[in-house]
C-alpha positions as CSV (number, residue, x, y, z in Angstrom):
1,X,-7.2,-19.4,7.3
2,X,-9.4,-18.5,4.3
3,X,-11.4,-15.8,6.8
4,X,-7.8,-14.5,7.7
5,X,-6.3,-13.5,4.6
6,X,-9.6,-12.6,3.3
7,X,-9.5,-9.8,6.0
8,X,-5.6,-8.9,6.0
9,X,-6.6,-8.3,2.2
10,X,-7.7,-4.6,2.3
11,X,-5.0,-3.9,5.1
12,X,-2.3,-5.6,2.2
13,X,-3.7,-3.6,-0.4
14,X,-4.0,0.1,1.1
15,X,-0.5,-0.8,2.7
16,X,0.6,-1.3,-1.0
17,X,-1.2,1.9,-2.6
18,X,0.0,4.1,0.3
19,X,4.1,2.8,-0.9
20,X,3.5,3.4,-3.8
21,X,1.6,7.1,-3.5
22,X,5.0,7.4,-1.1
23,X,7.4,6.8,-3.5
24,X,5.9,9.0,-6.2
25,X,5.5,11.9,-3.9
26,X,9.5,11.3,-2.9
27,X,10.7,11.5,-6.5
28,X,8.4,14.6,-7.3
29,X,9.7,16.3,-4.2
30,X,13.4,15.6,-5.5
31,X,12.9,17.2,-8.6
């Protein structure tokens, strides 16, 4: 379970820069 998460890590954490770098782009764009 350990060896599991320990590889979904990187995957969690680019997922969450990526929605962020998203929604910053979107609300530039709008404005």
């Amino acid at each position: 379970v350990f060896l599991l998460v320990l590889l979904d890590l990187p995957g969690l954490l680019f997922f969450s820069t990526y929605t962020l770098l998203v929604l910053f782009w979107a609300e530039i764009y709008h404005q």
